[in-house]
C-alpha positions in Angstrom: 19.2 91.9 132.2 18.6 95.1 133.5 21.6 97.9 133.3 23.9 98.7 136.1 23.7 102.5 137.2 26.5 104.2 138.2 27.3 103.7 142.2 26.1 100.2 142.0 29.4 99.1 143.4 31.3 100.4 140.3 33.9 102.7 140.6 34.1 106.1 138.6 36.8 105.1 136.2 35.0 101.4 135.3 32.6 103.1 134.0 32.9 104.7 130.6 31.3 108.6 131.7 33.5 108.3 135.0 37.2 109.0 133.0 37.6 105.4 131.9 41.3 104.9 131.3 42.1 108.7 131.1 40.3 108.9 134.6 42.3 106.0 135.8 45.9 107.2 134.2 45.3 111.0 135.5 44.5 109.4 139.5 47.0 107.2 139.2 49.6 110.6 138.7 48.2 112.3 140.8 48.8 109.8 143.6 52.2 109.3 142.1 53.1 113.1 142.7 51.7 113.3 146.0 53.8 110.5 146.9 56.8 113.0 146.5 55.3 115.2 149.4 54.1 112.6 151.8 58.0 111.0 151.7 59.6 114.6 151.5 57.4 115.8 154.6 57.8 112.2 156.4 61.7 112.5 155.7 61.3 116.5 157.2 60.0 115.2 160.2 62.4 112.4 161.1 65.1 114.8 160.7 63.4 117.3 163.3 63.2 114.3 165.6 66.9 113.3 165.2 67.8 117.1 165.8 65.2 117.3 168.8 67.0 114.3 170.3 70.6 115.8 169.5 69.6 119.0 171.1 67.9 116.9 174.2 71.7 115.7 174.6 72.9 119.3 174.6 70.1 120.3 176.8 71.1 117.2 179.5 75.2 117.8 179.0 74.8 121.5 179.7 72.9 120.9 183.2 75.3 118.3 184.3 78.3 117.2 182.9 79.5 120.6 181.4 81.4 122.4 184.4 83.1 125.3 182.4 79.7 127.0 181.2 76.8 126.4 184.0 73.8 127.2 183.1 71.7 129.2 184.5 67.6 128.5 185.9 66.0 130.7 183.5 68.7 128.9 180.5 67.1 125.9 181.6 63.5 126.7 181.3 64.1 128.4 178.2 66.1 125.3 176.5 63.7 123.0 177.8 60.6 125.0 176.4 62.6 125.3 172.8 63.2 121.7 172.9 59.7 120.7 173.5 59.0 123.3 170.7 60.9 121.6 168.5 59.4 117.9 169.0 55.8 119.6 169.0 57.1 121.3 165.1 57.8 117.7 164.2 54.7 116.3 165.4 53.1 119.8 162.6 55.1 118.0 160.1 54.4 114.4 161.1 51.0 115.2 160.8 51.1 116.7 157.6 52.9 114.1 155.7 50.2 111.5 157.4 47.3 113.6 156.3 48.5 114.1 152.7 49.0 110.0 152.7 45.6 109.2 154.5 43.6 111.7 151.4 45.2 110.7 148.6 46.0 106.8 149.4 44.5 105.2 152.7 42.0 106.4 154.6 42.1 103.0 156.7 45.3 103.3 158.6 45.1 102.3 162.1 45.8 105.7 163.7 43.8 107.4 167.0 41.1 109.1 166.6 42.6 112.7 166.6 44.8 111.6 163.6 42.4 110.3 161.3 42.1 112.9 157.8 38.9 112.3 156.1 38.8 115.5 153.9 41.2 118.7 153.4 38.9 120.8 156.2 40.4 117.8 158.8 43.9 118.2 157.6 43.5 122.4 157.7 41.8 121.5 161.3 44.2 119.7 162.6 47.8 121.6 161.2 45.9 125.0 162.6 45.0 123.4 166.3 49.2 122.6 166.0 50.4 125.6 164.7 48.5 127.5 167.7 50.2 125.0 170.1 53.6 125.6 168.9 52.9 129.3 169.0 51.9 129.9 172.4 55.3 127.3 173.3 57.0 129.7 171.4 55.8 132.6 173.4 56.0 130.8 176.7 59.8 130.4 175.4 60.2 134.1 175.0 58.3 135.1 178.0 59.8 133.5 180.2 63.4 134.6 179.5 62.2 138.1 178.3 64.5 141.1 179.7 64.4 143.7 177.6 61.6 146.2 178.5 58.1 145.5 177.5 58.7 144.8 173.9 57.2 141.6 174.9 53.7 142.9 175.0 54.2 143.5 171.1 55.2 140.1 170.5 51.9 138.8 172.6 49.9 140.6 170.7 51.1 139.7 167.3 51.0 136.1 168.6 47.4 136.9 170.4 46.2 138.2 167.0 47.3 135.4 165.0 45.6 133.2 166.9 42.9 134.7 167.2 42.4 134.4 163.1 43.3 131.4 163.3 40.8 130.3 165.9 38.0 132.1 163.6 39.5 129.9 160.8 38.4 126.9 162.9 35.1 127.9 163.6 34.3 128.6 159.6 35.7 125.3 158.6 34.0 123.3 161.7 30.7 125.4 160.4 31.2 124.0 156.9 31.4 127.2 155.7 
């Protein structure tokens, strides 16, 4: 009978130069630790969500039931912008927590395609193209209610610059470099 090679079905820790039990007691830690960030983050985002919905109440009292403090349009557009800011910081967090679980424990979770974390360079891909999404929100936010002077051009071009860096990120990790 001729011998089995490594990668002949076995997996790394079966086989006595792939960590044998060692190998098999360090992964198995490993994946117990990361199971404290993957609840932790998941728990981080649900509370976000609840928040997000608490402040959607607020958002919808203030335009009509509250008759002692109206609200004014640019109030509005500016509540309405953080509270979409807020949901799309949840989704960065929700993401996160789904990412960490889909490397270290399932890669077979049925998810769409944009969620779907095969290495580290997808979960970096995919918590940058967020992060620059909930930056230029947060600008929109601030533009749109902006009133004092042109100090806003400062904050557009710290914002402009930071996604710009982060956009060259992209293009090294989607380069495989």
């Amino acid at each position: 009978m001729a011998e089995r090679e490594p990668g002949d079905g076995e997996t790394p820790a079966a086989h006595p130069t792939g960590g044998g039990a060692y190998g098999f007691f360090f992964g198995g830690f490993v994946r117990l630790v990361m199971a404290v960030p993957v609840v932790a983050i998941q728990i981080a985002a649900v509370a976000l969500i609840v928040y997000g919905a608490i402040e959607t109440w607020h958002f919808v009292d203030a335009i009509f039931f509250d008759q002692d403090h109206a609200v004014s349009h640019d109030q509005i557009l500016l509540l309405a912008i953080e509270i979409v800011d807020l949901f799309l910081l949840a989704t960065v967090v929700q993401v996160v927590s789904l990412g960490i679980y889909q490397l270290y424990f399932n890669q077979d979770l049925q998810l769409p395609a944009w969620l779907k974390i095969r290495t580290l360079d997808d979960l970096k891909s995919k918590l940058v193209g967020v992060v620059i999404t909930v930056m230029s929100v947060y600008f929109l936010g601030r533009a749109v209610t902006w009133t004092e002077g042109d100090g806003i051009i400062y904050l557009g071009v710290a914002i402009a610059a930071v996604i710009a860096a982060l956009t060259y990120f992209l293009s090294k990790i989607d380069d495989g470099h």
